[in-house]
C-alpha positions, -999 to +999 in steps of 0.1 A: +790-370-592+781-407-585+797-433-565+784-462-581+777-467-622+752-492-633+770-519-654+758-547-672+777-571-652+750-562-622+720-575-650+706-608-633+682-611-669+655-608-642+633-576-652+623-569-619+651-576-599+673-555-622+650-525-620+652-528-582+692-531-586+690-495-607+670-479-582+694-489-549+722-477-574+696-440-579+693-441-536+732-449-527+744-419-551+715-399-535+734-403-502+766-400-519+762-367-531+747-356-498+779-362-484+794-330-492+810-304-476+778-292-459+762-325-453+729-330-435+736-357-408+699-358-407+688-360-443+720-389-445+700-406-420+670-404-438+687-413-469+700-445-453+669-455-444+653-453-476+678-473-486+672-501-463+633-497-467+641-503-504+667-531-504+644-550-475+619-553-499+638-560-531+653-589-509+620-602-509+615-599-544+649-620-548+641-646-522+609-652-538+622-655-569+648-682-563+620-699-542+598-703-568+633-717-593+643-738-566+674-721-565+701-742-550+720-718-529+688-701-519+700-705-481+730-690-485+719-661-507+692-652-480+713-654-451+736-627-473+714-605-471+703-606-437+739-598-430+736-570-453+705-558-439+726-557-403+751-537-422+730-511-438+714-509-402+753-506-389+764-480-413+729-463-398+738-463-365+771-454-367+764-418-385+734-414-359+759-421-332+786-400-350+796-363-335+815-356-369+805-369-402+837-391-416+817-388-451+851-402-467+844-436-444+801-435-453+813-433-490+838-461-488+812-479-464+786-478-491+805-486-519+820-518-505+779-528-491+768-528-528+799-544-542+803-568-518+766-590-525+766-582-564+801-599-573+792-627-553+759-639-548+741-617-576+765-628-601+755-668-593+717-657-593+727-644-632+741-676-637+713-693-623+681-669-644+698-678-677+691-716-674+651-706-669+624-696-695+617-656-686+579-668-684+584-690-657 
């Protein structure tokens, strides 16, 4: 079972960035389906912070793309996902902290994370791709 279905609407038109986007979505249904009924607070852990290991660099992948487009709402774009980074960091601490697992919370949690960034500030970067060559 998966939480989270790649979609076309998530396509920025930016090879890279897209291939990046397909592997979060691989990682956050890893630690979906970890969440189980006999779910390994540890391995959860671990999961997590692949997933931030992996989205901290595919930020930079983003931020130096729209750097090198001068991409108009570069600033605002980065500082999303700094506060996403925070939040993957949260989510972390909060099942580290945790006595019992509220896996129907970490599922919810992680859902809304990945949502949250590609409706908005993904969705503009889209917008933003289609108006350059793809050999810039």
């Amino acid at each position: 079972m998966t939480l989270i279905e790649w979609r076309e609407e998530y396509s920025t038109g930016i090879p890279g960035v897209d291939h990046e986007h397909q592997e979060l979505i691989n990682l956050i249904n890893t630690a979906y389906e970890m969440l189980g009924d006999t779910a390994d607070k540890n391995g959860i852990i671990s999961c997590l912070g692949d997933i931030y290991g992996s989205i901290s660099s595919h930020f930079a992948l983003e931020e130096r793309w729209m750097e090198q487009h001068n991409y108009e709402d570069y600033e605002a774009h980065r500082a999303d996902h700094e506060r996403l980074l925070d939040e993957i960091g949260e989510i972390t601490d909060d099942v580290e902290a945790s006595t019992k697992l509220d896996t129907e919370r970490l599922r919810e949690r992680l859902n809304n994370w990945f949502l949250a960034h590609f409706k908005t500030h993904d969705t503009h970067l889209h917008n933003a791709e289609k108006s350059h060559s793809p050999y810039d």
